[in-house]
C-alpha positions in Angstrom: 47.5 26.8 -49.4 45.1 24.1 -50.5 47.6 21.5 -50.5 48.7 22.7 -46.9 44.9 22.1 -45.4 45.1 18.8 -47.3 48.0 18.0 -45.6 45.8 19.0 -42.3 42.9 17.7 -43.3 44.9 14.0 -44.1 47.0 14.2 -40.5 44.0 14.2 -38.3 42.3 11.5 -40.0 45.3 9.1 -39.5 46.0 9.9 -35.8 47.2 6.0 -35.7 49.6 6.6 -37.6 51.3 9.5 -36.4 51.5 7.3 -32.9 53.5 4.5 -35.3 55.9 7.1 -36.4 56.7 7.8 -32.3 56.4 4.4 -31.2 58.9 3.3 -34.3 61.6 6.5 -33.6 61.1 5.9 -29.8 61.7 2.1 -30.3 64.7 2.8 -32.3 66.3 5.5 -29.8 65.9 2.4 -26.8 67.4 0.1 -29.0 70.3 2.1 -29.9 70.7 2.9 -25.9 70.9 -0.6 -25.1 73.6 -1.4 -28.0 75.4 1.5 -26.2 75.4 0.0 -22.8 76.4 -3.6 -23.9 79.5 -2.1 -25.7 80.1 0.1 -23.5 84.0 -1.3 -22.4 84.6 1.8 -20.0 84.9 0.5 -16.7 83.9 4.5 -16.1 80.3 4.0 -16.7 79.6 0.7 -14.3 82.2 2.5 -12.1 79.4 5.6 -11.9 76.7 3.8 -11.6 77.7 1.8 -8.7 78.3 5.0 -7.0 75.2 6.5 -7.9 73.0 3.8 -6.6 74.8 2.9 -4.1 74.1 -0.7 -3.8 76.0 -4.0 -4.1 77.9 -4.6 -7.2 75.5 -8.1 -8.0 72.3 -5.8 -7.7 73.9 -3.1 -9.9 75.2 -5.4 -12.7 71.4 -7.4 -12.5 69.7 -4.0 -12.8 72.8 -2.9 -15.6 71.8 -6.4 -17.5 68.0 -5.9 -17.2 68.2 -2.2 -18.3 70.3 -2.9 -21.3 68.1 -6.2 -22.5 65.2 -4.2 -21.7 66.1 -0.9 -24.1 67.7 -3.8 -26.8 64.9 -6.2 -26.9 62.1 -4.0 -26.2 63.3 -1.5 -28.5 63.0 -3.8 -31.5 59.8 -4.6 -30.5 58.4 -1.2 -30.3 60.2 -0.6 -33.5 58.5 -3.0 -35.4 55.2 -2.9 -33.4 55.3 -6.7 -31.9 53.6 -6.7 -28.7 53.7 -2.9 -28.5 51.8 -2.9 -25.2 54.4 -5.2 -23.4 57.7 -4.3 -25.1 56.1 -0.3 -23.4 55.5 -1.9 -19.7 58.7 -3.3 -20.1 60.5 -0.2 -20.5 58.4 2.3 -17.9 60.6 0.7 -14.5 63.5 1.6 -16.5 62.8 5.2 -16.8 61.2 5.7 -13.6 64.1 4.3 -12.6 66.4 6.7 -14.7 64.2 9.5 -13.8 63.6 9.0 -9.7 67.1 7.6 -9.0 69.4 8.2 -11.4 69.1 11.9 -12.7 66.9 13.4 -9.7 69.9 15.0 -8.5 70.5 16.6 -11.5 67.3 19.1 -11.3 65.7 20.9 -14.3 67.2 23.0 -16.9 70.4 21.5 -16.4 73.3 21.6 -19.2 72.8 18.1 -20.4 69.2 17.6 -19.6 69.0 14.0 -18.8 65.7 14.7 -16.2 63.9 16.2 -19.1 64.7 14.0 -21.2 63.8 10.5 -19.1 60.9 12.7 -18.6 60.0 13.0 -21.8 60.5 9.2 -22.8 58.7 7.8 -19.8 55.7 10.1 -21.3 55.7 8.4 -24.6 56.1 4.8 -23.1 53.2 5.4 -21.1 51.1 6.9 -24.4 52.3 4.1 -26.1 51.4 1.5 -23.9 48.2 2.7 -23.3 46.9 3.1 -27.2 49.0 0.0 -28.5 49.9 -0.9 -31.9 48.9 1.5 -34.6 48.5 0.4 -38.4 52.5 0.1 -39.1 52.8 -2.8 -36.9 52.7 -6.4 -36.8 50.5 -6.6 -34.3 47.7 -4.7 -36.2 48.8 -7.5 -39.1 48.3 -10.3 -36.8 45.4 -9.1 -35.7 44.3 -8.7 -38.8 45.1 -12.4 -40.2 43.3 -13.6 -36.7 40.0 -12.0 -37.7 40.4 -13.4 -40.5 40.9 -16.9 -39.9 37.9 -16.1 -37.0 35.3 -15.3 -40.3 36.7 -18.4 -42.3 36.0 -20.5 -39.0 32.6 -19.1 -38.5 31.3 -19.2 -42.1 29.7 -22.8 -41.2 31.5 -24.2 -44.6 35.3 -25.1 -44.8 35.9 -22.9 -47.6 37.3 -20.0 -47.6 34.7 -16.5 -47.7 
């Protein structure tokens, strides 16, 4: 029991961190989405989406190839924590997107739950966008080397503190 309010004791003093561990499985769940839509080959899924939106075929296949650079590219990003706040923005039209156009016909509680879902994702963009880069990132390590260099520049000799 001791080890278990420890445990406790340790996760709410490293909120940061449990924010990386999202942001990292959440980055690696877009990624993954956008490798699926590149090689996705079925003429079946373009096919459905044309129908869903209902527009021209050149604005579906721009917003097809912005969604899946988007979830690829922003996905590493958030994975590995480089410009966390932008690599979230990115993603948030996507899912508004998904969530207001796509599956809005769909309603709640349905079988596959692709509104609860989107739902759910466009949530933690938004967290993530708003708190930023958390200690498991390479933004908090650039930051870090900025400072840094900062105090070295400051220090009024040229020699390292």
């Amino acid at each position: 029991m001791d080890k278990l309010r420890q445990f406790i004791a340790w996760t709410e003093s490293h909120p940061k961190l449990w924010l990386d561990c999202i942001r990292i499985y959440l980055g690696i769940g877009l990624f993954i989405r956008g490798v699926l839509i590149i090689t996705n080959a079925r003429a079946d899924f373009v096919n459905e989406m044309l129908g869903r939106v209902g527009n021209t075929w050149i604005i579906t296949v721009a917003v097809l190839h912005y969604v899946a650079l988007a979830h690829l590219v922003g996905g590493a990003m958030l994975t590995f924590g480089l410009l966390t706040r932008i690599a979230a923005a990115v993603q948030i039209p996507v899912l508004c997107g998904a969530l207001f156009i796509i599956h809005r016909t769909e309603g709640l509680m349905n079988s596959g739950q692709s509104l609860e879902f989107s739902a759910l994702v466009l949530f933690l963009l938004v967290v993530v966008a708003v708190a930023g880069a958390g200690p498991l990132s390479i933004d908090k390590e650039k930051a870090a080397d900025h400072h840094l260099n900062e105090g070295q520049e400051h220090s009024g000799s040229g020699e390292p503190l």
